[in-house]
N, C-alpha and C positions, 0 to 999 in steps of 0.2 A: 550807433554808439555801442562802444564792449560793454560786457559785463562790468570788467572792474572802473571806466567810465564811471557809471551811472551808480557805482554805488561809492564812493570816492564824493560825490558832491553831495551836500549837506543839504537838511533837511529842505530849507527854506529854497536853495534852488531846486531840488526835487519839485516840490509844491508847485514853482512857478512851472518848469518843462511839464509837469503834468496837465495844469492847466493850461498849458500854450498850445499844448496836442503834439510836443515836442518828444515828450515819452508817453510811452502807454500805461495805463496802471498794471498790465500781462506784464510787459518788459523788465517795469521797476523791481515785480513779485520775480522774476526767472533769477533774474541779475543776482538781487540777495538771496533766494535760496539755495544758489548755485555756490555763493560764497560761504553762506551758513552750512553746508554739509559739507562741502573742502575743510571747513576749519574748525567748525565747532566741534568737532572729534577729539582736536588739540586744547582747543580753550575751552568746552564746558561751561561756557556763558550763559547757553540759553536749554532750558530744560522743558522736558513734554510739549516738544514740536511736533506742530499739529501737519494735517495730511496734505502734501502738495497740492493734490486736487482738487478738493474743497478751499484752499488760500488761492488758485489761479482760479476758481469759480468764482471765489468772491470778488477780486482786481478784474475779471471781467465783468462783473455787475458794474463796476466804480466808471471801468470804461463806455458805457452802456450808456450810465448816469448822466456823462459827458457828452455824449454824441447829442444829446437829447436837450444840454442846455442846461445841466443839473450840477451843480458843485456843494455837497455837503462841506466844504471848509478849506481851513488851510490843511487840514491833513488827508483829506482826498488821495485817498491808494495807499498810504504810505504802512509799511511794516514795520509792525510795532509787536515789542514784545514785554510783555508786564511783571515788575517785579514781582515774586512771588509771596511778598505780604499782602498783595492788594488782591480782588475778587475780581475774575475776568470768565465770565459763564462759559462755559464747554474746555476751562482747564481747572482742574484741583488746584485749592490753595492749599497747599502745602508745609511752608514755612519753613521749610528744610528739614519736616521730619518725617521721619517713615512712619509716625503714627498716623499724621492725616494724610498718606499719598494719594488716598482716593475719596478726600473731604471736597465732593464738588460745591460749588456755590449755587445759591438759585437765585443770585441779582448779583448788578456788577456795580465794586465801589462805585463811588459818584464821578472819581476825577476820570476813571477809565469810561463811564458811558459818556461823558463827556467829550474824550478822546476818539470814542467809538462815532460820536453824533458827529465830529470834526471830518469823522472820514476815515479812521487809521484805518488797517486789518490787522487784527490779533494774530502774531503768529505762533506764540506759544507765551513762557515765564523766565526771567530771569533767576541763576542762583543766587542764592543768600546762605549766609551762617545761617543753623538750625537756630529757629526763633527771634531771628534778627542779631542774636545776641555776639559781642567782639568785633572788632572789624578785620574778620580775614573768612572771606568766602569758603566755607567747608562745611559737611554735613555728612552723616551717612547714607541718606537717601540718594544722593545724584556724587556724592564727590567735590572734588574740591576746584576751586577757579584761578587759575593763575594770570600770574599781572599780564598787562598787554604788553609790555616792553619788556619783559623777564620772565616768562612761566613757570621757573624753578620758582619766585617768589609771590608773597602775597597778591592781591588784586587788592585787599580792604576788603572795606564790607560798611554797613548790609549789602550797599548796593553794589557788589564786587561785579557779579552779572551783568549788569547793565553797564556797567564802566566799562568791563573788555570788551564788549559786543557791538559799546560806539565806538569803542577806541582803534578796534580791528574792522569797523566799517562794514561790521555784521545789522548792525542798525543806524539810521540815518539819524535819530535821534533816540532818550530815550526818560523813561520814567525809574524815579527810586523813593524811598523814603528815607526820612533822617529823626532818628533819635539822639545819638550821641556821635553826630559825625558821620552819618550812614549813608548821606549824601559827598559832601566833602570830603572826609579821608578816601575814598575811591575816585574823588577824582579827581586831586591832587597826584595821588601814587599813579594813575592811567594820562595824566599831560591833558586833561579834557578842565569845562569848566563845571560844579554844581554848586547848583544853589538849596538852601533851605530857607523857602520863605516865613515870614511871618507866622506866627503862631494864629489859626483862625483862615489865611489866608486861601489853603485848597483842601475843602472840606473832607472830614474824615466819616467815612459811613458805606457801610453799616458799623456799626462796632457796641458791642456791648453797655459802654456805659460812655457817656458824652459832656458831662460834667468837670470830672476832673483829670483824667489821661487825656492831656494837653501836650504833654512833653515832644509826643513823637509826629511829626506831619508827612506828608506826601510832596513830591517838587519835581522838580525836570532836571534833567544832566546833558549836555549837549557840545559840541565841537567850538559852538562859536555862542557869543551872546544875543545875537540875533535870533539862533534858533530856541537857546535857552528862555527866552522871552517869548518869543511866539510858542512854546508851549508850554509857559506859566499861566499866557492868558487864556491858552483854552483850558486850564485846568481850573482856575482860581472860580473866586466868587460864592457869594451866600447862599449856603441851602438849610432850609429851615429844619430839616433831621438833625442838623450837626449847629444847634442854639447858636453856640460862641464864634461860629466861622462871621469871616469879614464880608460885609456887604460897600466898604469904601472899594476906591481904587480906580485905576484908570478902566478902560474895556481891554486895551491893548499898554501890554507892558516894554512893547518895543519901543527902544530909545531912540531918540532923532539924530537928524546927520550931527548939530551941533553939542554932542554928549563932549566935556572937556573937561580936565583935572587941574584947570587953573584955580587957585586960589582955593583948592580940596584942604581942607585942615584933617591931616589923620594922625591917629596916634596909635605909636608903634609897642607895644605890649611886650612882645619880645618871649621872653621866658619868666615875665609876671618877679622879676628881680631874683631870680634865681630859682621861685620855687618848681618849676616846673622841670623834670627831667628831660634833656635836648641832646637826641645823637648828634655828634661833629658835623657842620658844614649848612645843617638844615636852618636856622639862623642869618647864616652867611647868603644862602638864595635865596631867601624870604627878603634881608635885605637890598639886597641886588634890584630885585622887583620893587620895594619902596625907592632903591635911588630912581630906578627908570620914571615912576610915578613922579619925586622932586625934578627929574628933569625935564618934567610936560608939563609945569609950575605948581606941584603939590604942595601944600607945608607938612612935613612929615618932621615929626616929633618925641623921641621916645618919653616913653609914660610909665609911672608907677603905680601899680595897679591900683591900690589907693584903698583897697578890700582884705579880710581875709581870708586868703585861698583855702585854707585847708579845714575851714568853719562854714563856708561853703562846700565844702565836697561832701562832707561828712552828711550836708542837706541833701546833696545831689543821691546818696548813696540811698538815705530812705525815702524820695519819691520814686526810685530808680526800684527799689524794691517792691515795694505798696504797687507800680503799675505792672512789673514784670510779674512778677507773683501770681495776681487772676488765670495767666494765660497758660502758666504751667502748671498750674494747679488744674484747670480744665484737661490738659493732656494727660494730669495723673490719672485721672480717672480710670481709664483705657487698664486692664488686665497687665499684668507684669510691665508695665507703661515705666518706670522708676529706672530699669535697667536699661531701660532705650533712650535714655533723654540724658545730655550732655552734664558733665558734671558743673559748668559755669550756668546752668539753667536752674540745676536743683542748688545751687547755693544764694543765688537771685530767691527761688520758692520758700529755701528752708530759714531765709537769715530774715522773712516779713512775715513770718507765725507769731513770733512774738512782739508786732508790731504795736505799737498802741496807738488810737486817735491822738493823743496827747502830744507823744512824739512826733506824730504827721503834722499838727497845727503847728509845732513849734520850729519843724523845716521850713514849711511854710513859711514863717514871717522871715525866719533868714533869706530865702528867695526874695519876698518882697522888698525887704531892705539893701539885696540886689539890686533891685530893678530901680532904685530911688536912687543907689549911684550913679550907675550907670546913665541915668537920664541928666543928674549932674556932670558926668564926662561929655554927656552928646551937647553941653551947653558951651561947653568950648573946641566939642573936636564934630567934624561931620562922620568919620567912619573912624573904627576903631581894626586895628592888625595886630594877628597874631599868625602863629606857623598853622597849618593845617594836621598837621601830625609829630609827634615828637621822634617818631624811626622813622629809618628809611625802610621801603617794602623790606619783610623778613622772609626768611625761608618757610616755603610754602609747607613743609612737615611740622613746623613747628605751633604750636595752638596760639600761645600768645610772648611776647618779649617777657622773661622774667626781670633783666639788669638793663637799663638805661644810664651812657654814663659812669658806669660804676655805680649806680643807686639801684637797690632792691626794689621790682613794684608789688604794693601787698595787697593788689587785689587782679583780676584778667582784664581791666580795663581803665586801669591809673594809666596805662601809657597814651591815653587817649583824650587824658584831662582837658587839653586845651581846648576841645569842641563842646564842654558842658557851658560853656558861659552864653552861648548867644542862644540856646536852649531853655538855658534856665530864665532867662529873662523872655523868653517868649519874640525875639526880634529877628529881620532876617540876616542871616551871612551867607556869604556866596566864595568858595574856593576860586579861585585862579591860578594859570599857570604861570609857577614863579623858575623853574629850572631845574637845572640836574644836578647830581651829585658829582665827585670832582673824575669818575669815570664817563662820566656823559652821558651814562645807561640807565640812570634811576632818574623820575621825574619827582616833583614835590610842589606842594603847592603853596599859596598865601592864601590867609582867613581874613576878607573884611566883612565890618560888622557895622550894620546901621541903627540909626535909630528905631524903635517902634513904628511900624507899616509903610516903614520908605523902603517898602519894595524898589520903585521905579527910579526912586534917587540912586538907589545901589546898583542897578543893571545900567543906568548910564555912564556911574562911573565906572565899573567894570567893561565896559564898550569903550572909553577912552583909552585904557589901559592897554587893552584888546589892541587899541591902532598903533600903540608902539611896539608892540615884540610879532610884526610879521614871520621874521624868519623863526621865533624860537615858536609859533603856530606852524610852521612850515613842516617841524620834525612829526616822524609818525612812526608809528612800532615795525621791526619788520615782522613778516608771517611766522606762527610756530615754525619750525621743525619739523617734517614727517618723525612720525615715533619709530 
C-alpha cells in the first residue's frame, strides 16, 4: 500500500489494518512522517517533532506487541500528536509562548496517558494561539497556522493545529481543547467534525485548581463520527484528581448502525434574533444542513432565544477573566515577561485585578439561571443549532475581525459569541460540516447542542447526519503550495 494509501484512511480503519497484520505499525509511522515533513514546512500544524528514530523504534515495539498476541487498544501504533495545552512527557508545554518553550512536564494530562495506555505514539504538539487565547492559530514562538483549505487564511483556534493536521491527513485522528469554541470553530472552518463534550466528561489534570475553572475541557476532532467517538471513549471517564469529572456514561461512545434523525425535535437559534453579528451566507449553510437534517425526518424549528444575550456575555466576560488571569499572571512572573506576552492576554490579566468575589458570585447565578433555561428548552427541543462561527476564515495576518456586518466588535472575541452558550452551561456540542461559502473554497460548520451528559445522544445524531452529506465528506483540501 503507498504512502498516501494508508494515510488517507481514517483512524478507525487504520486500527482495524493494524490489528489484521494488514499494516504494520513501521509502515503506518513511515507513511505519516513522510507526509508530515513534505507539508508541515507549509502548514505549521505540528510543532517540536520529535526524532524519526526513536518514533519508528517505538511502532516497532507496537509491532513486536502484535507478533506476540498483545494489543494495547484501539489506538495501537497510531500517530498522534497532542495539542499543546495538554502535558505529553518528553515535549514542552508550551502554550504558544516563548516564555515556557522549554517548560517540560514531569507527568502527562490524564486524557493523553490514557491515549498513550490505548496504544497511540506521541509524535510531537499541535499549534495553538499563544495561551489558547482567540481563535486564530498564531504565536511568536512557532508562527502562525493556516487553514487547510486556504493557507493565506485563518485555521481557528485553539485547536488550529490539530484541525490542519487531520484535515491535510497529517494525522489520522486528533486531540484539542475547547474553551470558547476551541474545538469547534476549527473544525467548522477545516470541513472536519469537533466535539466538546460535557463539562466533567474527560477529566482535566494536572491543573492547578479543580474546583472552579470548569469552563475549558479537553475532546477529540476527527474526519468522521465514528472516529470522533472512539476517541472520546478512550479519553473520557472519572478520575478522582479531577473531583467534578463524570463517572456516568456508556464505556463506548460509538453510535450503532441504527443512529436516525426521525422524529429529532431541534431548534434552530440562528443569529439569537438578530443579536448576534453574522457574515453573509453563514446562516444560509447552516440552514442548508438543518433542511438535509428535516429531510431525514427532523422537526427543525426556529427559536427565540428566550434569554438575555448580552447579560449573559457580560457573565461570560468575568468568569472568562477570573480563569484566564491565574495563568498570565504565572507567566508574569518571568523577568521582562510583560513585553513578550500578547496584548489580548495582558487585557484578559489586567481587566480581573479589580475583580471582586462579589462580582464573581453574582455571574455566577446569571450562568445558573442559564442553565435552568436552557433545561427548559431541552423540554421541548432534543438538540439545539446555531452557526459554529459568525466569519468566514479571515486573513491569516490579521489578529482578530474588528467589523462583522457592518457592526463594530468591542472586544478580540465577541465575534466568537455564539460558542459561549454550550460552555457556559456546562453541556456538550459537537460542530458538523455544514458547507461552503458561495466560492466553494471556504468550509463552515453547524453547532448542535444537547442536553446535559447526552454525550451519546449527540454522536448518534451527528452519525445520522453524517450518512446524508457523503459526497459534501467526499471534498478534502488540496496540498499547499511549494513556497
Amino acid at each position: 500500500m503507498s504512502d498516501e494509501s494508508i494515510t488517507d484512511l481514517d483512524a478507525d480503519a487504520l486500527s482495524r489494518a493494524i490489528h489484521a497484520r494488514r499494516l504494520s505499525c513501521r509502515e503506518v509511522m513511515q507513511a505519516t512522517l513522510a507526509r508530515i515533513h513534505r507539508l508541515n514546512p507549509r502548514l505549521n500544524a505540528i510543532v517540536n517533532l520529535a526524532d524519526d528514530d526513536e518514533l519508528l523504534a517505538q511502532a516497532d515495539a507496537r509491532d513486536a506487541e502484535l507478533a506476540q498476541g498483545r494489543s494495547r487498544g484501539w489506538m495501537h501504533g497510531l500517530p498522534q500528536a497532542i495539542k499543546d495545552t495538554a502535558h505529553a512527557t518528553g515535549f514542552p508545554t508550551t502554550f504558544g509562548s516563548p516564555l515556557l518553550k522549554d517548560a517540560l512536564p514531569a507527568q502527562d494530562s490524564v486524557f493523553v496517558a490514557r491515549m498513550k495506555a490505548a496504544g497511540c505514539i506521541v509524535v510531537g504538539k499541535t499549534n495553538m494561539p499563544e495561551f489558547g487565547l482567540g481563535s486564530h492559530t498564531y504565536n511568536s514562538l512557532f508562527g502562525a497556522t493556516g487553514n487547510a483549505w486556504e493557507p493565506a487564511l485563518s485555521a481557528g483556534g485553539s485547536s488550529g493545529g490539530a484541525a490542519v493536521a487531520l484535515a491535510q491527513r497529517l494525522l489520522p485522528v486528533a486531540d484539542g481543547s475547547d474553551f470558547m469554541g476551541s474545538l469547534r470553530n476549527p473544525a467548522g472552518w477545516n470541513h472536519l467534525f469537533g466535539l466538546r463534550p460535557s463539562q466533567g466528561r474527560v477529566p482535566g489534570w494536572p491543573r492547578p485548581e479543580v474546583w472552579v475553572a470548569q469552563l475549558g475541557t479537553d475532546g477529540p476532532l476527527a474526519r468522521s463520527v465514528r472516529d470522533l467517538a472512539q476517541l472520546l471513549s478512550v479519553q473520557a471517564g472519572h478520575d478522582a484528581r479531577a473531583p467534578l469529572s463524570l463517572a456516568d456514561g456508556p464505556r463506548s461512545f460509538v453510535p450503532g448502525p441504527d443512529a436516525s434523525l426521525n422524529g429529532l425535535r431541534i431548534g434552530w437559534l440562528g443569529d439569537l434574533g438578530g443579536h448576534l453579528a453574522v457574515e453573509p451566507g453563514i446562516l444560509e449553510v447552516c440552514e442548508s444542513a438543518l433542511a438535509r437534517m428535516a429531510g431525514a425526518g427532523a422537526n427543525v424549528e426556529p427559536l427565540a432565544p428566550g434569554f438575555a444575550p448580552e447579560r449573559l456575555w457580560e457573565a461570560w466576560l468575568v468568569w472568562r477573566r477570573a480563569l484566564v488571569a491565574p495563568a498570565v499572571a504565572a507567566a508574569l512572573k518571568t523577568p521582562g515577561a510583560r513585553e513578550r506576552i500578547k496584548p489580548e492576554a495582558l487585557w484578559e490579566h489586567d481587566g480581573a485585578q479589580g475583580l471582586a468575589f462579589a462580582d464573581f458570585m453574582a455571574a455566577s447565578v446569571v450562568r445558573s439561571d442559564f442553565l435552568q433555561h436552557l433545561l427548559g428548552l431541552f423540554e421541548r427541543f432534543d438538540l439545539l443549532a446555531l452557526p459554529v462561527a459568525q466569519v468566514w476564515p479571515f486573513e491569516i495576518g490579521s489578529t482578530w475581525p474588528r467589523r462583522i456586518a457592518g457592526r463594530t466588535m468591542d472586544t478580540y472575541h465577541r465575534w466568537m459569541e455564539c460558542t459561549i452558550y454550550a460552555t457556559f452551561a456546562g453541556v456538550p456540542a459537537i460542530s458538523v460540516p455544514a458547507g461552503f461559502d458561495a466560492s466553494g473554497r471556504l468550509p463552515m460548520g453547524l453547532q448542535l447542542i444537547a442536553r446535559p451528559r447526552a454525550d451519546a445522544e449527540l454522536l448518534r445524531a451527528a452519525a445520522a447526519y453524517e450518512a446524508l452529506i457523503p459526497e459534501l465528506l467526499a471534498r478534502r483540501p488540496m496540498e499547499p503550495a511549494p513556497r
